[in-house]
N, C-alpha and C positions, 0 to 999 in steps of 0.2 A: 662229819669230816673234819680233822685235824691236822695238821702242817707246820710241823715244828723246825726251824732252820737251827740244823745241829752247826756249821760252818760258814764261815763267813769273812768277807774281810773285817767285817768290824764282830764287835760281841757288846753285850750287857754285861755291864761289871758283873767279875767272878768269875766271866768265862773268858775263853781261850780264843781269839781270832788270828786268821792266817791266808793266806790266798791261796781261796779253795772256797768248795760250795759242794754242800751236801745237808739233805732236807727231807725228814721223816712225814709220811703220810700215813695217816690212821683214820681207816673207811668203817664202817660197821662191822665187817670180818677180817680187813686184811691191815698188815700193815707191810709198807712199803719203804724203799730208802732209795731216793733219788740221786745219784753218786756220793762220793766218798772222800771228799776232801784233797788234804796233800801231806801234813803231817801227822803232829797230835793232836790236833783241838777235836777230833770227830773223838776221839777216846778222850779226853779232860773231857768236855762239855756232855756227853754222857753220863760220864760216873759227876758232876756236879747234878744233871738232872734229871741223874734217877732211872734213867733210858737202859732199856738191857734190849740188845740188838739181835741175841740169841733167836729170837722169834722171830724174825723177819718172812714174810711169804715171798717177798721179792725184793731184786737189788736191781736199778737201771741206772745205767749209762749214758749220761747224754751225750757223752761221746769220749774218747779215748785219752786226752790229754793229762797228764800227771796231778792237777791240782785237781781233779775229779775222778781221781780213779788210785790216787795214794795210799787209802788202808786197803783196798779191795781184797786182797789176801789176806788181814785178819778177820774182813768180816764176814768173807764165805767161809773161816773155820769155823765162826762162832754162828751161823746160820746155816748152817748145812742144810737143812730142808728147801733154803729158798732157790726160787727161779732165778735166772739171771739172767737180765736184757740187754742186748747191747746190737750195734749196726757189726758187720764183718771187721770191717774199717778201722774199729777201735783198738784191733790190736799188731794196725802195723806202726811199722818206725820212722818216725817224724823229726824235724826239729823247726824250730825257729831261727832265724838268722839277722841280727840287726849290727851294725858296723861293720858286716864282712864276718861275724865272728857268729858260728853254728852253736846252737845248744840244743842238745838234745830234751824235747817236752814228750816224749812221747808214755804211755802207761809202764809200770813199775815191770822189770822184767820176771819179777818174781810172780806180779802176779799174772803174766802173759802164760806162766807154767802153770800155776795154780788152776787158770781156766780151761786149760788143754787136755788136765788130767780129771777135769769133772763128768759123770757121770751125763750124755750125751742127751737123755731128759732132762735137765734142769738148767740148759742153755737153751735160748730162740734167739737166734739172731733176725734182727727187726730191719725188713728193706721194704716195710708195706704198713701202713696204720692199724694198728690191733687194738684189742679191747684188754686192760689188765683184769678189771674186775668190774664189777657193776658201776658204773658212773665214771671211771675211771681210762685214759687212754692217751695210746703213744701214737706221736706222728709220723713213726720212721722219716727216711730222707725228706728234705722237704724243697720244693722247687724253687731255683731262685730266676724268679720275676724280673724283679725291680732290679736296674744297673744301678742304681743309687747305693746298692748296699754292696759289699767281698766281706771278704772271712773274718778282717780284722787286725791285722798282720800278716808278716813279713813269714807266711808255714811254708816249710817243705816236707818232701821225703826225702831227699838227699843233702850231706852238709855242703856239698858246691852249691845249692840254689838253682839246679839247672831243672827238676820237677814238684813245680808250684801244686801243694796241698790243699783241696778245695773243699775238707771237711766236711765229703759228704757222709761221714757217720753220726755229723750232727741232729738232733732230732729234741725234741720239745715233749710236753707232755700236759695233756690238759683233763679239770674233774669236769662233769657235766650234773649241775642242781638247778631246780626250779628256778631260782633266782637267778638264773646266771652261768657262764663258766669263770671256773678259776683256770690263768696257762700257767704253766711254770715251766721256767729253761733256763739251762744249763749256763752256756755263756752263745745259745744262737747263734752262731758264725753263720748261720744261712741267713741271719738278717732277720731281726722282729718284726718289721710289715712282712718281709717273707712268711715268716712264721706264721703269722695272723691272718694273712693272706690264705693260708693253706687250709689252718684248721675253721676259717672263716669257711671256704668251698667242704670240708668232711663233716660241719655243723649246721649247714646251713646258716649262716652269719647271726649266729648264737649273739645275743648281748654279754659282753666280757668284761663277770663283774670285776674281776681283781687279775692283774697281770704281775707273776712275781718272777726274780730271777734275776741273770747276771745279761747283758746283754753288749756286749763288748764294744762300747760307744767310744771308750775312752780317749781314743786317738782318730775317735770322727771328724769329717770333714765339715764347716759350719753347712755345708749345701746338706749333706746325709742328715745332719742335727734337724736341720730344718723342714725337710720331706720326713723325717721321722715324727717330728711334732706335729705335722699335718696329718700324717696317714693317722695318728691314735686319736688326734680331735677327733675324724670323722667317724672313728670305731664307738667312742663316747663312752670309753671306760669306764670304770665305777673306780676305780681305785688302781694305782700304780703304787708296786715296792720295788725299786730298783736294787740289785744285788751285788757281789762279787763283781765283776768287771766291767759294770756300767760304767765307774767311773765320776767321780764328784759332779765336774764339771755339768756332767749331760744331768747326772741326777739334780742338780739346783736348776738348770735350765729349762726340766720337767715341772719342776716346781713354779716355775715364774710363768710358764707358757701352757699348763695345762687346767683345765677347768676342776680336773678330779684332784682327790687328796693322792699326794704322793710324799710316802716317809720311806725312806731308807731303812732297806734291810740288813737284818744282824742276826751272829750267833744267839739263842736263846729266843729270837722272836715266834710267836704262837699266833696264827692264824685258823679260825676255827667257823664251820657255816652258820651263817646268819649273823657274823660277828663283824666289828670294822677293827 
C-alpha cells in the first residue's frame, strides 16, 4: 500500500501547493485518487513526479466542494475506465457566506456535466459504507454524535443564508492492514471523533495506526481543540499527518499535546505500509 499526496496546502520544493487536497492510493491492483484539488498543482505535481493518472481504477470524492473536486473533468478524460465515487450531495450548489458577502464553493459546473453525461456503470453514488477493493474502504455519510463538533463554517445552499449546509456528502476513507488502519479525509466536516467514531463501530475499534488528511480545525473553538485532543489520546494513534485545512494552529497543538509523531502533511509526501 502506497499514498502519495499529489495536493496540498504546503508542497516539498519543486512542487506546486495550493488549497486543495487530492492523494493517490496504490494497493497491490488498483490505484485510486482521492479527490482532485482546486487548481494546477494536481497537474504540475504529476508531470514533476512522474504520475500518469491515465490508469486510475477509481476517483473519490470526499465530498463536493471546489478545492476537491477542481480538475475532476480533466481527470475523468484522462481515466475513462475509472469508477467514480461520490455521495448525491456533491453535486448541488452551495456557498459559503462570511461578512454578509456569499461565495459560491460549490463543484466545477463543468464538471457537474461531465458527470451527468458518464456512462451510468461507472458512477455509485455512496449513502452506505462499501468496500473499494481488498483492504480498502469508504464511509459514506457518517453520524454526527458529538455536539462538540458542525461543519466548520459559515455553508449554505442558498446566498441569503436562510438553508444551513450540513455536508452530509462528507465521508472519509479508510485501508485496513495487519498493523493497523490507515483513515484518510478529505476535510471531515462531519467531525474527526465523528469520523472515528464511526469507522471505530464498522471496525470494530481497529488500532488506528496513522490518521492523515485535512480536518477543518482551523477556526475551532479552544473547547472542540480540546475534546478533540482527548477523544485521539484515548484512540492512541500511532501517528498523526494533519493536512489541507487543519490548520497551523491545531497542527502545532497536536504536536504539543499528543503522544504520537505528528508531521504536517504536504504535496509530494509518500506514505507506504510498514513505513513511518
Amino acid at each position: 500500500m502506497k499514498l502519495t499526496i499529489l495536493t496540498d496546502n504546503h508542497a516539498a520544493q519543486g512542487l506546486a501547493c495550493e488549497h486543495g487536497f487530492a492523494v493517490l492510493i496504490e494497493t497491490a491492483d488498483k490505484r485510486i485518487l482521492f479527490d482532485t484539488g482546486q487548481l494546477d498543482a494536481l497537474e504540475a505535481n504529476c508531470r514533476a513526479l512522474g504520475i500518469d493518472l491515465s490508469g486510475l481504477d477509481a476517483i473519490v470524492l470526499s465530498h463536493g466542494h471546489y478545492d476537491h473536486t477542481g480538475n475532476l473533468t480533466d481527470v475523468l478524460r484522462q481515466a475513462e475506465r475509472a469508477t467514480l465515487y461520490l455521495h448525491p450531495a456533491a453535486l448541488v450548489e452551495r456557498y459559503s457566506i462570511r461578512n454578509g458577502k456569499p461565495r459560491p464553493i460549490d463543484m466545477p459546473v463543468e464538471a457537474k456535466k461531465i458527470i451527468a453525461a458518464l456512462p451510468p456503470e461507472i458512477v455509485r453514488f455512496v449513502q452506505t459504507p462499501l468496500q473499494l477493493t481488498d483492504g480498502v474502504f469508504l464511509t459514506g455519510p457518517v453520524p454526527r454524535n458529538n455536539v462538540f463538533e458542525d461543519t466548520g463554517g459559515p455553508f449554505f445552499f442558498d446566498p441569503d443564508g436562510k438553508r444551513p449546509d450540513p455536508i452530509e456528502d462528507d465521508l472519509s476513507l479508510w485501508i485496513e492492514e495487519p498493523e493497523g488502519l490507515t483513515v484518510l479525509a478529505g476535510c471531515c466536516h462531519s467531525g474527526i471523533v465523528n469520523t472515528l467514531d464511526y469507522i471505530g463501530s464498522l471496525t470494530g475499534n481497529k488500532h488506528i495506526k496513522q490518521l492523515i488528511g485535512g480536518m477543518h480545525l482551523a477556526t475551532a473553538s479552544k473547547e472542540r481543540l480540546d475534546r478533540t485532543i482527548e477523544a485521539l489520546k484515548k484512540r492512541g494513534i500511532g501517528r498523526l499527518i494533519p493536512c489541507h485545512c487543519t490548520g497551523l494552529a491545531a497542527t502545532e497543538l497536536f504536536r504539543r499535546e499528543l503522544p504520537c509523531p505528528v508531521e504536517a502533511g504536504y504535496a509530494g509526501m509518500v506514505v507506504e505500509s510498514g513505513k513511518g
